[in-house]
PDB file of N, CA, C and O in Angstrom:
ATOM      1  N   UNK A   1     136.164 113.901 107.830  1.00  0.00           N
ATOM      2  CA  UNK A   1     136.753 115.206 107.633  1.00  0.00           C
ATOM      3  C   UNK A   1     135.706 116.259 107.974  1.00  0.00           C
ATOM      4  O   UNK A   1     134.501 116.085 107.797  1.00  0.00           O
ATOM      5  N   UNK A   2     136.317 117.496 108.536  1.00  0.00           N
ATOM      6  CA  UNK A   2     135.382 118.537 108.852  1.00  0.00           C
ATOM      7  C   UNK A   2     136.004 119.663 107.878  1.00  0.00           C
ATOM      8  O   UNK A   2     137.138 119.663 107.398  1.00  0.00           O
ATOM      9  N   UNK A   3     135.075 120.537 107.720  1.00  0.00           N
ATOM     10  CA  UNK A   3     135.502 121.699 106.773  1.00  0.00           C
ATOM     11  C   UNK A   3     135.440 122.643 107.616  1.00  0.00           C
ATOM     12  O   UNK A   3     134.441 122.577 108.332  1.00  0.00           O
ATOM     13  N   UNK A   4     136.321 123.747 107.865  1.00  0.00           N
ATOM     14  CA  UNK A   4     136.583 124.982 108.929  1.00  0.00           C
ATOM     15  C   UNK A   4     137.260 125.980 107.714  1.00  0.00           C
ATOM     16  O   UNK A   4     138.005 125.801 106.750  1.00  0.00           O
ATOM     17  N   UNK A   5     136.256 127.622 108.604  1.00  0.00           N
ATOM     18  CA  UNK A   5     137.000 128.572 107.552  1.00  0.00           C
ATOM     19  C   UNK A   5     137.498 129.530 108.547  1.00  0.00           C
ATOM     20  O   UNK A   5     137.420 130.719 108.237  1.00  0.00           O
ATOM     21  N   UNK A   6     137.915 129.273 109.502  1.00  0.00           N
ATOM     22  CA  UNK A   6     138.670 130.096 110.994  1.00  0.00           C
ATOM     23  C   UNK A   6     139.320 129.242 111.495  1.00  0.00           C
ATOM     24  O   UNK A   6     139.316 128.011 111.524  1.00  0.00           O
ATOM     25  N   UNK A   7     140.210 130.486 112.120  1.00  0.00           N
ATOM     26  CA  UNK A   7     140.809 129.735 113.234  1.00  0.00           C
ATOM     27  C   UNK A   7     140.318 129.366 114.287  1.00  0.00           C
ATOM     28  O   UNK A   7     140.692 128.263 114.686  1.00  0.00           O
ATOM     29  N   UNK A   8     139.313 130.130 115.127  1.00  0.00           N
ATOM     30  CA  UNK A   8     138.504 129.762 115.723  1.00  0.00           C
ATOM     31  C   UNK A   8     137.559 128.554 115.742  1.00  0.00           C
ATOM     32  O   UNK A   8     137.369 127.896 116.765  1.00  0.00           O
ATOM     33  N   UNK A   9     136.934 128.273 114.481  1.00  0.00           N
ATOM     34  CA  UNK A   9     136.822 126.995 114.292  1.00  0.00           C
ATOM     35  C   UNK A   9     137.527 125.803 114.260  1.00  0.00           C
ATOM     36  O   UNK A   9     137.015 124.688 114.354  1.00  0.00           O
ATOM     37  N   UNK A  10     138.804 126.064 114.115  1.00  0.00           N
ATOM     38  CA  UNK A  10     139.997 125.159 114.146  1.00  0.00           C
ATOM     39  C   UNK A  10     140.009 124.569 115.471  1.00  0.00           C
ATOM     40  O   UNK A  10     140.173 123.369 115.691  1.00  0.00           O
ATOM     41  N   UNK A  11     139.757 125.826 116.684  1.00  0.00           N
ATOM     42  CA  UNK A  11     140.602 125.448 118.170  1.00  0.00           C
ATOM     43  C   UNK A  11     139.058 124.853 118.230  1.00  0.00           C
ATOM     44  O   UNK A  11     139.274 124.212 119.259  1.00  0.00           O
ATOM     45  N   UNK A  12     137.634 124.548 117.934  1.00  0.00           N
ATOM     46  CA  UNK A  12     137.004 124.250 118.533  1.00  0.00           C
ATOM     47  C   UNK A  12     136.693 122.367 118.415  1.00  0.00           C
ATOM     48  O   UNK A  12     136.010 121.588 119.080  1.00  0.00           O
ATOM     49  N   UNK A  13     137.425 122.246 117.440  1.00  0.00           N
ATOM     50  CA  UNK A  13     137.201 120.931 116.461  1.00  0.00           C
ATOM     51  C   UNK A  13     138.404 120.655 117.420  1.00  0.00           C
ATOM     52  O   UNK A  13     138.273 120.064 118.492  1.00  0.00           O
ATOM     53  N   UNK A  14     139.237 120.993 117.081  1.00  0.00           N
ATOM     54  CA  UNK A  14     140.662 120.121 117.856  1.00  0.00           C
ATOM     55  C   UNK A  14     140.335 119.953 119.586  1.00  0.00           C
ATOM     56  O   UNK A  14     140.858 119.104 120.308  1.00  0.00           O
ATOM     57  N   UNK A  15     139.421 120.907 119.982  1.00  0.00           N
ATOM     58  CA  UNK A  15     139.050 120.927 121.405  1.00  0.00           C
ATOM     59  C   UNK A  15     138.287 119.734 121.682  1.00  0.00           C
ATOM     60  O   UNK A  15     138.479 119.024 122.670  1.00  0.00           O
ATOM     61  N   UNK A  16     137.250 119.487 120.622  1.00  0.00           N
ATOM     62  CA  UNK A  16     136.274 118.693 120.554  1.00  0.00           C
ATOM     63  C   UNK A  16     136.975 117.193 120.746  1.00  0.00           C
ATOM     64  O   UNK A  16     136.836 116.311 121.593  1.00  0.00           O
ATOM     65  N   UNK A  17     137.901 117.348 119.398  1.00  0.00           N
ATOM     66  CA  UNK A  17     138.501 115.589 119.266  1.00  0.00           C
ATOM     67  C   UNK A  17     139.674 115.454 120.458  1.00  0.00           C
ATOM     68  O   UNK A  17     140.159 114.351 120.712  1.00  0.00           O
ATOM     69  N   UNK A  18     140.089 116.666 121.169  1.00  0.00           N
ATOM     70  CA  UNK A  18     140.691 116.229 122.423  1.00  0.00           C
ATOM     71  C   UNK A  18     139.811 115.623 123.412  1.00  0.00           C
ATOM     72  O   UNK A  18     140.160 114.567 123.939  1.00  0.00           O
ATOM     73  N   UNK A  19     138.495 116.283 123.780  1.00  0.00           N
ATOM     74  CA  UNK A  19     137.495 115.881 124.951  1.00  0.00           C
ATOM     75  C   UNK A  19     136.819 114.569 124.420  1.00  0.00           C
ATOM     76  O   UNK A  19     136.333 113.866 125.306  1.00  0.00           O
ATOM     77  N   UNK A  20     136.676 114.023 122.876  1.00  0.00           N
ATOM     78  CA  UNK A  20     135.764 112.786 122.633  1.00  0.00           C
ATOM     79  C   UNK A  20     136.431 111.718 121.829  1.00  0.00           C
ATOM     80  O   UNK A  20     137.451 111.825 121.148  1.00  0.00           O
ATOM     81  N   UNK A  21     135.770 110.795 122.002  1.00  0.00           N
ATOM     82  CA  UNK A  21     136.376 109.759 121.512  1.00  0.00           C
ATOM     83  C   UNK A  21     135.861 109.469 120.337  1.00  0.00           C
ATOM     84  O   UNK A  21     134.999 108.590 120.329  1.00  0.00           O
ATOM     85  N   UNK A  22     136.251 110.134 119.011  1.00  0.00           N
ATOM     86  CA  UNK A  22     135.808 110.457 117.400  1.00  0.00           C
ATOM     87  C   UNK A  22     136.856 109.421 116.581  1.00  0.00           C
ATOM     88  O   UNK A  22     137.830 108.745 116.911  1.00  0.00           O
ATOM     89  N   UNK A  23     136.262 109.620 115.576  1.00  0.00           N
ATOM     90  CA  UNK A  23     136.934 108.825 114.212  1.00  0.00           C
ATOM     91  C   UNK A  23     137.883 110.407 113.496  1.00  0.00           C
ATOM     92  O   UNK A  23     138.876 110.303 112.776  1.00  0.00           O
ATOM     93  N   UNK A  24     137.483 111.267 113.770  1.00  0.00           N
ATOM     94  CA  UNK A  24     137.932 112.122 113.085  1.00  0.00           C
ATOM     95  C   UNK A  24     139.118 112.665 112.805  1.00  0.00           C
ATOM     96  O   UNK A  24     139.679 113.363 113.650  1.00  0.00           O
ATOM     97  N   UNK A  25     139.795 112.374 111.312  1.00  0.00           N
ATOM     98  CA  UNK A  25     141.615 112.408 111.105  1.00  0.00           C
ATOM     99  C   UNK A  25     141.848 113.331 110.303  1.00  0.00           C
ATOM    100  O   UNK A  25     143.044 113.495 110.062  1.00  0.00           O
ATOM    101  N   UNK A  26     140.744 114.377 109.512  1.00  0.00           N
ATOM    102  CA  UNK A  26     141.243 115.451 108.931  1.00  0.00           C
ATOM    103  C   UNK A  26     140.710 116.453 109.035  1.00  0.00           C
ATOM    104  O   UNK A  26     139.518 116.381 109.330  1.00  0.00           O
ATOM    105  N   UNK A  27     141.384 117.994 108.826  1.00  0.00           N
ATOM    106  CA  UNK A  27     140.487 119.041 109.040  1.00  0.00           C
ATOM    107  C   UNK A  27     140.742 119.659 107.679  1.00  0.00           C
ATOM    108  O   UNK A  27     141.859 119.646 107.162  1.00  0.00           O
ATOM    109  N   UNK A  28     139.370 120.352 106.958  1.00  0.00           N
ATOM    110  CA  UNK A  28     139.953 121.076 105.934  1.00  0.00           C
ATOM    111  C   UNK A  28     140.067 122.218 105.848  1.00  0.00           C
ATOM    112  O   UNK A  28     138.924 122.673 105.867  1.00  0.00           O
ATOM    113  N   UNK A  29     140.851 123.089 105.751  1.00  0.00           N
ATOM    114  CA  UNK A  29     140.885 124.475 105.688  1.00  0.00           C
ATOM    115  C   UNK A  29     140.767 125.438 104.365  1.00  0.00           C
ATOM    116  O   UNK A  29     141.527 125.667 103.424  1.00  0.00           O
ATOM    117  N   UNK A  30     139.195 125.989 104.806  1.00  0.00           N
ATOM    118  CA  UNK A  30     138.894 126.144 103.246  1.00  0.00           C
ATOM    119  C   UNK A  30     138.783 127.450 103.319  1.00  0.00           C
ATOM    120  O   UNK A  30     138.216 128.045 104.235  1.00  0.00           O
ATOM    121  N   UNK A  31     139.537 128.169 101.963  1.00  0.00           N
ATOM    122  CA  UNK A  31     139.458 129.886 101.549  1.00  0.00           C
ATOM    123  C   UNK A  31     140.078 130.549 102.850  1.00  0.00           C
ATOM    124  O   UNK A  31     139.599 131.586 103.309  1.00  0.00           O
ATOM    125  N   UNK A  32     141.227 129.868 103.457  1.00  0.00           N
ATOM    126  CA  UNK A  32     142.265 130.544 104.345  1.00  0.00           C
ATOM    127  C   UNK A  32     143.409 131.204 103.581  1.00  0.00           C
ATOM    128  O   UNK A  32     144.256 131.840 104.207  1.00  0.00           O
ATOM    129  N   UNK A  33     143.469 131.083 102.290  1.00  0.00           N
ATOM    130  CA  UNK A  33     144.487 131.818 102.029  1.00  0.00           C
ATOM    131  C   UNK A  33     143.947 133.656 101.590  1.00  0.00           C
ATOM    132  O   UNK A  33     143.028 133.872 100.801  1.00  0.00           O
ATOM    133  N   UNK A  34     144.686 134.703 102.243  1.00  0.00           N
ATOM    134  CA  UNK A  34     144.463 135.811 101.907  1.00  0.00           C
ATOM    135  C   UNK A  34     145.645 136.479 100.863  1.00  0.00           C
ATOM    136  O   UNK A  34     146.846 136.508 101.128  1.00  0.00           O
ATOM    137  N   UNK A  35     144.836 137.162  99.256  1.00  0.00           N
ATOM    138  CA  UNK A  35     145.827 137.709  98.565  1.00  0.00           C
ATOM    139  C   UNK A  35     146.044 138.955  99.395  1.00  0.00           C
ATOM    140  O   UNK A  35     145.488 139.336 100.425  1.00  0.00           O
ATOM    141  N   UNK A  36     146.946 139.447  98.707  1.00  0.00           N
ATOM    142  CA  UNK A  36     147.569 140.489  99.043  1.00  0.00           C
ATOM    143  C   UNK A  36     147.310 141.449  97.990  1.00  0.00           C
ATOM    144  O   UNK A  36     146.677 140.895  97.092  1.00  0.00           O
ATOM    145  N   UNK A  37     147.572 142.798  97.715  1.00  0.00           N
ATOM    146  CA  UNK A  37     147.362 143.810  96.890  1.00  0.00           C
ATOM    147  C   UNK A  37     149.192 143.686  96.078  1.00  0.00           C
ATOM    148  O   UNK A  37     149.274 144.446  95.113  1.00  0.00           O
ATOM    149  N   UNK A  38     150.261 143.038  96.303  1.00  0.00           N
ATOM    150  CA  UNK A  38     151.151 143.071  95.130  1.00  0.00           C
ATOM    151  C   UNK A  38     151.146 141.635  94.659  1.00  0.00           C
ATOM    152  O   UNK A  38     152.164 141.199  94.122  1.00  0.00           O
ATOM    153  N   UNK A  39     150.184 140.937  94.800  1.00  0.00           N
ATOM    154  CA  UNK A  39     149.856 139.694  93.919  1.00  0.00           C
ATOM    155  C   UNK A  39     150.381 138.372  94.585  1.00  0.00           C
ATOM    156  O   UNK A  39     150.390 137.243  94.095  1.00  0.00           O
ATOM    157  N   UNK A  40     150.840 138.809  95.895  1.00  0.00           N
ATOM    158  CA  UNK A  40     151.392 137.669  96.987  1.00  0.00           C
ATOM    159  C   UNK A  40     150.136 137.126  97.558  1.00  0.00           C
ATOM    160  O   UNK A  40     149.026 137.608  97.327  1.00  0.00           O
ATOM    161  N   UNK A  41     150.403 135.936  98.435  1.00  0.00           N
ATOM    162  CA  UNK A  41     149.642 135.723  99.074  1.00  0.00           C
ATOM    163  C   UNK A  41     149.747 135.457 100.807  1.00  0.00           C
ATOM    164  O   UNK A  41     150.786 135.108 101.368  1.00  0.00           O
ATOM    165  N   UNK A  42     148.684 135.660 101.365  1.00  0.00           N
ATOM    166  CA  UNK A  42     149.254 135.443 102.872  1.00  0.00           C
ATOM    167  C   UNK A  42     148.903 134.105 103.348  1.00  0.00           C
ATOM    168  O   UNK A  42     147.678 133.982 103.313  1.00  0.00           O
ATOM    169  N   UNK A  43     149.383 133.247 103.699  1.00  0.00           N
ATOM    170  CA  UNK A  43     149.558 131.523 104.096  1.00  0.00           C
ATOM    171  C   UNK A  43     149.448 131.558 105.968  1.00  0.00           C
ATOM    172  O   UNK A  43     148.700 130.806 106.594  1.00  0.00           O
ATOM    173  N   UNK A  44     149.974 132.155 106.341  1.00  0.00           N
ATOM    174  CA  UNK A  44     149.847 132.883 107.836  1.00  0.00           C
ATOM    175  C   UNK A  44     148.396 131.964 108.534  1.00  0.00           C
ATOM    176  O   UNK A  44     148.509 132.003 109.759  1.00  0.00           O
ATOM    177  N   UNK A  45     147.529 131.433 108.250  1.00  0.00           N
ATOM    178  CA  UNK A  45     146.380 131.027 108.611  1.00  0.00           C
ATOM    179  C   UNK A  45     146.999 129.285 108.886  1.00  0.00           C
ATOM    180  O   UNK A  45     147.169 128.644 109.923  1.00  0.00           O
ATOM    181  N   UNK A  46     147.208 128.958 107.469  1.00  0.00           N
ATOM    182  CA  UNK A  46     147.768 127.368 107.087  1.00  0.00           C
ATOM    183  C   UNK A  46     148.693 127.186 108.545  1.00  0.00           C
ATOM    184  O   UNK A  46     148.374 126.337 109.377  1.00  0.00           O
ATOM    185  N   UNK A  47     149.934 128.144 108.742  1.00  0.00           N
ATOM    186  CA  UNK A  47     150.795 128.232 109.860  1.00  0.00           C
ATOM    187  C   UNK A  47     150.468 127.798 111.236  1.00  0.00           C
ATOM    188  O   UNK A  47     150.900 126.979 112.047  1.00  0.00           O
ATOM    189  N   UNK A  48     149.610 128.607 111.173  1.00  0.00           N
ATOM    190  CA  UNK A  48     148.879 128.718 112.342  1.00  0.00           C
ATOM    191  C   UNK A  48     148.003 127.299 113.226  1.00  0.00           C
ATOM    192  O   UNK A  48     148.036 127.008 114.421  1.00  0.00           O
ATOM    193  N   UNK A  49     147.186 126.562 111.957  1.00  0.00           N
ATOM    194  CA  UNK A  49     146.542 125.592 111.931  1.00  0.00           C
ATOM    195  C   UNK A  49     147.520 124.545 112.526  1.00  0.00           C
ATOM    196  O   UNK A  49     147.464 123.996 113.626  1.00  0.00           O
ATOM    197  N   UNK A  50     148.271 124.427 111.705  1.00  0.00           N
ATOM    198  CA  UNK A  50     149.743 123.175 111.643  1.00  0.00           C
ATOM    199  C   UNK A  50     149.982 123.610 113.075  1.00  0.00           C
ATOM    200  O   UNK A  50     149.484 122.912 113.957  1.00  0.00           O
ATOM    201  N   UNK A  51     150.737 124.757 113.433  1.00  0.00           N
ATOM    202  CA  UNK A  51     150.751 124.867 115.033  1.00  0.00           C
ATOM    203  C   UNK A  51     149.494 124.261 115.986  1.00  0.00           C
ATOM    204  O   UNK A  51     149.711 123.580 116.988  1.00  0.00           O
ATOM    205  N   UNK A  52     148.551 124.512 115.653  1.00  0.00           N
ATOM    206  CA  UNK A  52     147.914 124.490 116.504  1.00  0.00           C
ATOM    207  C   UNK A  52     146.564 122.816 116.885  1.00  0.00           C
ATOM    208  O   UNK A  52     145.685 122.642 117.729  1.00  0.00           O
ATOM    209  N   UNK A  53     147.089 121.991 115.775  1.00  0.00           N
ATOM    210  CA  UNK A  53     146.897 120.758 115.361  1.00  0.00           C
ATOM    211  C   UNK A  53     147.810 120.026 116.618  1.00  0.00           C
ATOM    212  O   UNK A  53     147.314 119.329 117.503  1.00  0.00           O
ATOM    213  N   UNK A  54     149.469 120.400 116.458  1.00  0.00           N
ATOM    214  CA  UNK A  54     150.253 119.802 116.683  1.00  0.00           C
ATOM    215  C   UNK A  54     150.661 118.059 115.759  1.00  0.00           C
ATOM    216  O   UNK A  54     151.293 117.146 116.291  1.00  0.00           O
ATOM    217  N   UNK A  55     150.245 118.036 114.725  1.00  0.00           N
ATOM    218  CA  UNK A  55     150.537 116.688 113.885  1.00  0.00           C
ATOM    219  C   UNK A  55     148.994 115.963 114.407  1.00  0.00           C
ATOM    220  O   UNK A  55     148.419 115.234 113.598  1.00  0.00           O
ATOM    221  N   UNK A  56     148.409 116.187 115.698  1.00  0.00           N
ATOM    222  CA  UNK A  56     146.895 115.351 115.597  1.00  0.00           C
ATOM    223  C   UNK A  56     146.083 114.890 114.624  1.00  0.00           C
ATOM    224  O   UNK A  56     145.595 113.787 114.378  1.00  0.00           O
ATOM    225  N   UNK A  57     146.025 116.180 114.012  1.00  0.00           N
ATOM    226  CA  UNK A  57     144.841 115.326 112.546  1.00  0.00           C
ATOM    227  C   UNK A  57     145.717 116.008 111.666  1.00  0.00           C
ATOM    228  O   UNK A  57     146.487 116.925 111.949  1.00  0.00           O
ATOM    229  N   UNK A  58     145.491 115.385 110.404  1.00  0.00           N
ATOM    230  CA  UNK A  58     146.005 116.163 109.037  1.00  0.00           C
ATOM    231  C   UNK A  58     145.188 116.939 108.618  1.00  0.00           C
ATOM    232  O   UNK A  58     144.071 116.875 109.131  1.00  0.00           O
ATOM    233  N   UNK A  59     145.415 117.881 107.615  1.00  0.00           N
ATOM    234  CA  UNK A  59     144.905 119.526 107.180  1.00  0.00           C
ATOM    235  C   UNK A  59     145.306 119.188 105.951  1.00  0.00           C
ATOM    236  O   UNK A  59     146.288 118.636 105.453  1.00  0.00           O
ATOM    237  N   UNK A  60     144.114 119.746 105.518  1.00  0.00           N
ATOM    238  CA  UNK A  60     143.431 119.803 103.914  1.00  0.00           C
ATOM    239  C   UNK A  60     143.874 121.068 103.468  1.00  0.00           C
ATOM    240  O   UNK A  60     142.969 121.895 103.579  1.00  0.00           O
ATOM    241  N   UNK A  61     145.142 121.637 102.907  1.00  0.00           N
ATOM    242  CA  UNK A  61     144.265 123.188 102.225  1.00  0.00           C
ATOM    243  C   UNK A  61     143.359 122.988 100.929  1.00  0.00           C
ATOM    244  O   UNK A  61     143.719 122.160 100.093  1.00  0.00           O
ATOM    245  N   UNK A  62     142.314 123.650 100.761  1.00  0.00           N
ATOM    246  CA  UNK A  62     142.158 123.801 100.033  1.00  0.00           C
ATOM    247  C   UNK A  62     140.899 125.615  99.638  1.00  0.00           C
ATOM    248  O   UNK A  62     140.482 126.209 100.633  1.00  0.00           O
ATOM    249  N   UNK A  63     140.602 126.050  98.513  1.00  0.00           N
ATOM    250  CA  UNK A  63     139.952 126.649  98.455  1.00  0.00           C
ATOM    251  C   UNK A  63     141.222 128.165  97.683  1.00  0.00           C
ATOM    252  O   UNK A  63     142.260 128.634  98.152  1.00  0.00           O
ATOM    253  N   UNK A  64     140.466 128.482  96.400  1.00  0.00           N
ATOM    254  CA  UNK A  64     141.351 129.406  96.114  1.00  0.00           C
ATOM    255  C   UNK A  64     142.961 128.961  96.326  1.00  0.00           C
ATOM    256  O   UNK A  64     143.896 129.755  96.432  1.00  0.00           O
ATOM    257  N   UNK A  65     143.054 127.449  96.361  1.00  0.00           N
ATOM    258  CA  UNK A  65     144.786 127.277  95.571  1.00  0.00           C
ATOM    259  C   UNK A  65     144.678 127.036  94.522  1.00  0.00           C
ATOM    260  O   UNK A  65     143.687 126.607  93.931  1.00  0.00           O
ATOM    261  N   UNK A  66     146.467 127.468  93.850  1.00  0.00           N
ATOM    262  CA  UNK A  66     146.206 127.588  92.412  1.00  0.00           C
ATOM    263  C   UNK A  66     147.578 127.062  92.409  1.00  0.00           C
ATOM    264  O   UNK A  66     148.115 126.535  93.383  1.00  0.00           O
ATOM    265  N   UNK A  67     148.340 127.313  90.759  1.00  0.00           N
ATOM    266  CA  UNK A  67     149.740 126.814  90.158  1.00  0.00           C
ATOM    267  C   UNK A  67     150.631 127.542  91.311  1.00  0.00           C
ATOM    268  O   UNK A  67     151.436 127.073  92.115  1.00  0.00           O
ATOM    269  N   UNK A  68     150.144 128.966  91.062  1.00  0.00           N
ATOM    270  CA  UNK A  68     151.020 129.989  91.487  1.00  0.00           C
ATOM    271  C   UNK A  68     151.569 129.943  92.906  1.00  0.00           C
ATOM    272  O   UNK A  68     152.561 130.549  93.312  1.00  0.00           O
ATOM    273  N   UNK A  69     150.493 128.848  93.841  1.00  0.00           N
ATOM    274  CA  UNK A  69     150.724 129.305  95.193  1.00  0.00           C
ATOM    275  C   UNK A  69     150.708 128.050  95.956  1.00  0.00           C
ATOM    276  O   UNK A  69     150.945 128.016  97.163  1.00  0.00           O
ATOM    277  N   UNK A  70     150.347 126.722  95.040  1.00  0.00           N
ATOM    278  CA  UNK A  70     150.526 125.739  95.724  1.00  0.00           C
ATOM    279  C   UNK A  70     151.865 125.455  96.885  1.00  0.00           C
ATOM    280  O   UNK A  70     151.816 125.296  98.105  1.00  0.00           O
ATOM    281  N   UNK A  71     152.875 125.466  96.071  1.00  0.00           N
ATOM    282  CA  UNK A  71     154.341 125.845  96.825  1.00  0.00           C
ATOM    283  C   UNK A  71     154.304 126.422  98.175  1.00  0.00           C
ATOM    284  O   UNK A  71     154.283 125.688  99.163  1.00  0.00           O
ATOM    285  N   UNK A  72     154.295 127.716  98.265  1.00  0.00           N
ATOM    286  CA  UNK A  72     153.935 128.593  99.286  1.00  0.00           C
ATOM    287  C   UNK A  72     153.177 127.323  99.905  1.00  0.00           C
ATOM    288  O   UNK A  72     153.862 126.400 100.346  1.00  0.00           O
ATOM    289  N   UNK A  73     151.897 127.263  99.944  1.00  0.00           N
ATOM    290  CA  UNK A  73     151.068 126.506 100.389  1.00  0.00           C
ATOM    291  C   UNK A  73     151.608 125.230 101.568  1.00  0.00           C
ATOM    292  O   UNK A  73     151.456 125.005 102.768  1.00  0.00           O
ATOM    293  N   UNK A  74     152.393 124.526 100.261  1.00  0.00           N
ATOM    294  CA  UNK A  74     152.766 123.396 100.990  1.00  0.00           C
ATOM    295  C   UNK A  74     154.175 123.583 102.276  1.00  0.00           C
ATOM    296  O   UNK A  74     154.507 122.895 103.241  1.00  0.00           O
ATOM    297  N   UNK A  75     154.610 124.617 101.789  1.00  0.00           N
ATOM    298  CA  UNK A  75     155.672 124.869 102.929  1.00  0.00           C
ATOM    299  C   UNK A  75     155.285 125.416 104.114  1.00  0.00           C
ATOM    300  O   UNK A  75     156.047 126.028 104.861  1.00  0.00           O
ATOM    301  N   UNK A  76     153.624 125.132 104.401  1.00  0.00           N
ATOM    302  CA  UNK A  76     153.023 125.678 105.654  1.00  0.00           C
ATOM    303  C   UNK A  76     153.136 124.732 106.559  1.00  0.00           C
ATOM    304  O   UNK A  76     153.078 124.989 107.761  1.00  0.00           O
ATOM    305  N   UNK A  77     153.392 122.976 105.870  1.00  0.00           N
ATOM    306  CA  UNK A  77     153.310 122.011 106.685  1.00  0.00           C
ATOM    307  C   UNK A  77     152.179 121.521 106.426  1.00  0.00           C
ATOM    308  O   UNK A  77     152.227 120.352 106.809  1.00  0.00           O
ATOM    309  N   UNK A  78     150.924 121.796 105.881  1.00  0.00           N
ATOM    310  CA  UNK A  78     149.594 121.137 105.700  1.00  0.00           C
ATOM    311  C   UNK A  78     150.237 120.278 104.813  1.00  0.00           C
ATOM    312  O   UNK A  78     151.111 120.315 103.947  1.00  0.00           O
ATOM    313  N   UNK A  79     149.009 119.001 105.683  1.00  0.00           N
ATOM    314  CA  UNK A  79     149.429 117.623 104.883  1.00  0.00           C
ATOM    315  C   UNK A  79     149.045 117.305 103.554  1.00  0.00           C
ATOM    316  O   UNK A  79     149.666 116.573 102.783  1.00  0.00           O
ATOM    317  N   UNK A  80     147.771 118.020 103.295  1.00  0.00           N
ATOM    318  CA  UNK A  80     147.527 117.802 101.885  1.00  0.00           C
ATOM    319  C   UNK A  80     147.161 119.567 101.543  1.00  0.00           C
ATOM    320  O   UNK A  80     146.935 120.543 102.258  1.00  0.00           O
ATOM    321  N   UNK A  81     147.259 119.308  99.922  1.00  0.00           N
ATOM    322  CA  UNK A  81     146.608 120.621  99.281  1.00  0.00           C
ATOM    323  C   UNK A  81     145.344 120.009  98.366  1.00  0.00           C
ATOM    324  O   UNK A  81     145.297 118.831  98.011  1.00  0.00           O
ATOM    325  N   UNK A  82     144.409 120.934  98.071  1.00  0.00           N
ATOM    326  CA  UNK A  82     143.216 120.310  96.564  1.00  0.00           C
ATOM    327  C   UNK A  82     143.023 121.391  96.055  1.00  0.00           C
ATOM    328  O   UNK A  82     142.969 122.466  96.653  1.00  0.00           O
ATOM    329  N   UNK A  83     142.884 121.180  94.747  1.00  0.00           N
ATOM    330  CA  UNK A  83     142.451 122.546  94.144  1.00  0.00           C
ATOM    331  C   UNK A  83     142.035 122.071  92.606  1.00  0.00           C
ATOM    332  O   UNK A  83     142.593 121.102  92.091  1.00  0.00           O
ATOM    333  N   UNK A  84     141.052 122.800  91.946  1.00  0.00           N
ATOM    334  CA  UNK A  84     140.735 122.755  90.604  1.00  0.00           C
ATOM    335  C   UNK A  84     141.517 123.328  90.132  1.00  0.00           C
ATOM    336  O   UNK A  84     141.872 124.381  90.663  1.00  0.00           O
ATOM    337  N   UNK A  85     142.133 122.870  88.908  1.00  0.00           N
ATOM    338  CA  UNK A  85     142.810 123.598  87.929  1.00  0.00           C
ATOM    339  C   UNK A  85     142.354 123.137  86.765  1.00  0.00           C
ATOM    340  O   UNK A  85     142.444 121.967  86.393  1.00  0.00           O
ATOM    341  N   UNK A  86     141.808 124.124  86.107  1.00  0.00           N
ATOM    342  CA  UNK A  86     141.031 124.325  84.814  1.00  0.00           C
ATOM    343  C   UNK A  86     142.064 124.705  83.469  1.00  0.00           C
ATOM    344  O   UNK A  86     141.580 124.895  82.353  1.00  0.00           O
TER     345      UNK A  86
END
């Protein structure tokens, strides 16, 4: 697993495991979720990833998920979520 906090980092890893011949089957996407100022959150990143994966490797969210937003979360299509809950 690789840990990425862009999208940009996203296209470079998926670029990578297109051009080489890797073991590598997950990406994690960490502290991609952005709140919002009325207590929403923006998932728009997660979206993006899943597009841009195409099902190749599976996607980790994790980082700043919680009760409130796991949901949201998972309806981005990322294959897994992690999160502390205290």
């Amino acid at each position: 697993m690789i840990e990425t906090r862009t999208l940009e980092e996203i296209k470079d890893v998926l670029e990578y495991a297109s051009k080489t011949k890797t073991s590598l089957a997950r990406i994690m996407l960490d502290n991609m979720i952005v709140p919002l100022d009325n207590g929403d959150v923006d998932v728009s990143m997660f979206k993006e990833a899943v597009e841009l994966s195409k099902g190749n490797l599976r996607l980790r969210a994790s980082g700043n998920v919680t009760l409130e937003t796991v949901h949201k979360i998972g309806q981005t299509g990322v294959t897994y979520i992690s999160s502390v809950v205290c």
